[in-house]
C-alpha positions in Angstrom: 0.0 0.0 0.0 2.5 2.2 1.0 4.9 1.8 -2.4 1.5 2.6 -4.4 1.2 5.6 -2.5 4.7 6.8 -3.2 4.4 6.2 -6.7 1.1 8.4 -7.3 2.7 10.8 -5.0 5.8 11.0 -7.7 3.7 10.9 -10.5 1.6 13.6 -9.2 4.7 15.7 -8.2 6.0 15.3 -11.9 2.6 16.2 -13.6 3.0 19.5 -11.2 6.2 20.2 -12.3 5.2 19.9 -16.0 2.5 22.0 -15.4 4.0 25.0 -13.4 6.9 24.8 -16.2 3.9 25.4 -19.0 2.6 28.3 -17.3 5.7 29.5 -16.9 6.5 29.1 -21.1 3.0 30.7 -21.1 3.6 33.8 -19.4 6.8 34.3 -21.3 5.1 34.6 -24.2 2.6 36.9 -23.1 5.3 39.0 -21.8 7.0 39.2 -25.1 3.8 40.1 -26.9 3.1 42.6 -24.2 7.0 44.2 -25.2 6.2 44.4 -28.7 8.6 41.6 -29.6 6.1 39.0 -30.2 7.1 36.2 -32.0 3.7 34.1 -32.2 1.1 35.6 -34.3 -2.7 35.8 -33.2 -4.6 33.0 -33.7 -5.6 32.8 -37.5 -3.6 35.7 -38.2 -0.6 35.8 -40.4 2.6 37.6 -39.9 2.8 41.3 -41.7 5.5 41.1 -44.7 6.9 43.2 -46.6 6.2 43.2 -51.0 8.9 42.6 -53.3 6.5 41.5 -56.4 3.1 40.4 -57.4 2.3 36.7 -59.1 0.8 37.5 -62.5 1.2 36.7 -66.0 0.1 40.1 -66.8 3.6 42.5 -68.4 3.2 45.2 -65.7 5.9 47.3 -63.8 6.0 49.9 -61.0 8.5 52.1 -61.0 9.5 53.3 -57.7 11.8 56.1 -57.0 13.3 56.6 -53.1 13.8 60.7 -52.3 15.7 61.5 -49.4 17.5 64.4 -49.9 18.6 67.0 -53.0 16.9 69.5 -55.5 19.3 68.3 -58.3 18.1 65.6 -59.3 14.3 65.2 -58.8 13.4 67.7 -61.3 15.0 66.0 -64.5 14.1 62.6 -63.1 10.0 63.9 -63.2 10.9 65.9 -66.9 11.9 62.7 -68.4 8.5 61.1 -67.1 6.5 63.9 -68.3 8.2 64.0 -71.7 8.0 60.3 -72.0 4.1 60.5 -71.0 4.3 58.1 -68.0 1.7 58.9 -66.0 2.0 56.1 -63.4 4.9 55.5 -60.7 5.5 55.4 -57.0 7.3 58.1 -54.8 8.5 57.4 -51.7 9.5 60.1 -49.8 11.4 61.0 -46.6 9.5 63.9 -44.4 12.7 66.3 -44.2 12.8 66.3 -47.8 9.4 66.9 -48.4 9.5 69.9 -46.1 12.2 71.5 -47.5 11.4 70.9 -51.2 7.6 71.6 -51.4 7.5 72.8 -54.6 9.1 69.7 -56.2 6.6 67.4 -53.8 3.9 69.1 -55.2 4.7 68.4 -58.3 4.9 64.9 -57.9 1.7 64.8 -56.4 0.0 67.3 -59.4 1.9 64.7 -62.1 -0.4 62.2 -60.8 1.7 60.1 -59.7 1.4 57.5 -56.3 3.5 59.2 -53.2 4.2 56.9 -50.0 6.7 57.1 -47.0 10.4 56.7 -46.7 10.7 57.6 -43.3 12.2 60.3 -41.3 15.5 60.0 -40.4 17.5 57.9 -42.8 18.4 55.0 -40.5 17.7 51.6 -40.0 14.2 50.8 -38.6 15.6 47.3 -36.8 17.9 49.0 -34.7 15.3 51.0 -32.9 12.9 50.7 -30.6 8.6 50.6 -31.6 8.6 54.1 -30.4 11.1 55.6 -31.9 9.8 54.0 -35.1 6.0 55.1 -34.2 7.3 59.0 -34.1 9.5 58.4 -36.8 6.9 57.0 -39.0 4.3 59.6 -38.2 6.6 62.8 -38.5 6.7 61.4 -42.1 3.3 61.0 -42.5 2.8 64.6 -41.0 5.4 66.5 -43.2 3.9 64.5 -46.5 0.4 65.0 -45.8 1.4 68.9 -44.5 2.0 69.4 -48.2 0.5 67.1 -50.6 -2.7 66.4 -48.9 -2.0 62.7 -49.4 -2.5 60.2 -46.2 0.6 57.5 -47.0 -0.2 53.7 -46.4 2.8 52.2 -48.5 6.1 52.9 -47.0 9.7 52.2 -48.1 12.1 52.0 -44.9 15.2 53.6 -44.7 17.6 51.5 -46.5 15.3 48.6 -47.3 16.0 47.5 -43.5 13.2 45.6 -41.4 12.8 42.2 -39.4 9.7 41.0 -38.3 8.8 43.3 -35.4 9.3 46.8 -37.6 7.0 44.8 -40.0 4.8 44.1 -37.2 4.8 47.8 -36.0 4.1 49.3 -39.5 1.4 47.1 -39.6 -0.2 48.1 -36.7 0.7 51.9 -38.5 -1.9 50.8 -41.1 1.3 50.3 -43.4 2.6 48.1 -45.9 6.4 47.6 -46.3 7.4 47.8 -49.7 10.8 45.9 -51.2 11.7 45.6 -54.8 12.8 42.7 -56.5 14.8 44.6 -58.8 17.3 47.0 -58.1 18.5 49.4 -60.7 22.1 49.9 -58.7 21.4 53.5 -60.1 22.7 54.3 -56.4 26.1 53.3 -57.2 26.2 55.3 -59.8 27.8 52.3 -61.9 27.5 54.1 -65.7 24.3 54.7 -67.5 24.4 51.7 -70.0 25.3 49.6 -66.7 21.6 50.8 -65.0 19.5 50.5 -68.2 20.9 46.8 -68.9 20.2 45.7 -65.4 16.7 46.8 -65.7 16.1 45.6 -68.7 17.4 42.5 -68.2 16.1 41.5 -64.7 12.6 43.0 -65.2 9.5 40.6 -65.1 5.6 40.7 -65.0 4.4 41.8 -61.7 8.5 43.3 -61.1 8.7 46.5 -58.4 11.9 48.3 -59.9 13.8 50.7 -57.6 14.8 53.6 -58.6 16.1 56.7 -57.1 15.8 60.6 -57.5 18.4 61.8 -54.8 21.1 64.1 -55.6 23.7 61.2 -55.0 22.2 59.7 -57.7 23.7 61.2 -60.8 22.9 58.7 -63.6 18.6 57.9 -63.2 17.9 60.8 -65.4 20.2 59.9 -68.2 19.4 56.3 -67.9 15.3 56.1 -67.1 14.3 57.3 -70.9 16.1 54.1 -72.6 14.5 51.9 -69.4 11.1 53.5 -70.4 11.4 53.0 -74.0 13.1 49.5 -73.6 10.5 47.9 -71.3 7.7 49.7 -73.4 9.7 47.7 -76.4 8.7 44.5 -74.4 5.6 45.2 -74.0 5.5 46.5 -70.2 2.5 48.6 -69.3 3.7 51.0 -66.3 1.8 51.2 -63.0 1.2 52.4 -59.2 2.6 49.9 -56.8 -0.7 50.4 -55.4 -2.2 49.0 -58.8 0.4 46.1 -58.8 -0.5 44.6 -55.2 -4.2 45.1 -55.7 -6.2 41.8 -56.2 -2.7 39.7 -57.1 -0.4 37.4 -55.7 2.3 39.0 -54.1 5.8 37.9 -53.2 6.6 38.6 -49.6 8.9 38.1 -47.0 8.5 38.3 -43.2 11.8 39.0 -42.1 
């Protein structure tokens, strides 16, 4: 009697230990979600991620071009657009430039053309905390809105940088991250024929191109008319990025 007694009181002991050790995991987990460094998503939920293409069999393009700083080189980049007659693209722009070029930010809104976030300060998102990002994100959204009128909900973070909890944040933002899948280099300033064969070459249906109309950038001018006219050559019908994501498959990534 007494050994069956000792061996329920073990077995209950270890079922107690099991359990305290669960609730224990448990509350970790809330604790991290509470921190805003959750790494379970709610139930039925999937995790925010950020777009670097869309699924479709359809030959259509957004061209994006980053702004963070510089009245050099915005103005030729949105003459070669108007002369060409493109009518659709994606601006992302950083709220210190916007505030300091108006003039040019208005005219990228009057062109018609799509205009969403690049942040504040140009540093990496991942590195900061879900504050910092929040006022970040917002004086952005203030300094935009302040003079275009327009309420961003696409954003492009500084440098491309993000994990899963600055995806998580913007999402909570209302915003969607956006990637390309090609990259023009035009940032290197690597020659003009160098840009406009990389484009031409890695461009696909459904493709977000990055492009960039910062004064460091001192070949996009020169090379966007023979990337307009080439991909037109193929067949490529330009749009919003806006356009491109809506009602498609998208290629994403979480982190």
């Amino acid at each position: 009697m007494n050994l069956i007694w000792s061996f329920h009181w073990k077995q209950g002991k270890r079922i107690a230990i099991l359990g305290i050790a669960l609730l224990l995991f448990v509350g970790v987990l809330y604790a991290e979600a509470g921190s805003g460094n959750s790494f379970l998503p709610a139930a039925g939920k999937s995790l925010p991620s950020a777009i670097y293409s869309v699924k479709t069999d359809k030959k259509m393009v957004a061209l994006t071009f980053d702004i963070s700083w510089g009245e050099k080189t915005p103005g030729p980049v949105l003459d070669v657009l108007e002369k060409k007659g493109l009518k659709k693209a994606t601006f992302f722009l950083s709220g210190p430039w916007t505030s300091t070029h108006p003039e040019l930010a208005k005219r990228i809104k009057s062109m018609g053309f799509e205009i969403g976030s690049h942040g504040h300060m140009h540093k990496n998102f991942s590195e900061y905390s879900n504050e910092w990002i929040h006022n970040q994100v917002n004086l952005a959204a203030e300094a935009i809105y302040d003079v275009t009128g327009v309420k961003t909900k696409l954003i492009r973070t500084p440098n491309g940088d993000f994990n899963k909890r600055v995806l998580e944040k913007l999402h909570s933002m209302g915003y969607t991250a956006i990637q390309w899948d090609t990259d023009s280099l035009d940032w290197k300033n690597p020659g003009v024929d160098t840009i406009v064969n990389r484009v031409l070459t890695k461009a696909h249906p459904g493709d977000i191109i990055l492009l960039h109309a910062s004064d460091s950038c001192k070949q996009t001018d020169a090379a966007l008319p023979q990337i307009i006219d080439g991909l037109r050559a193929k067949g490529y019908e330009f749009v919003t990025v806006s356009e491109l994501i809506s009602g498609v498959d998208v290629k994403s990534k979480t982190e």
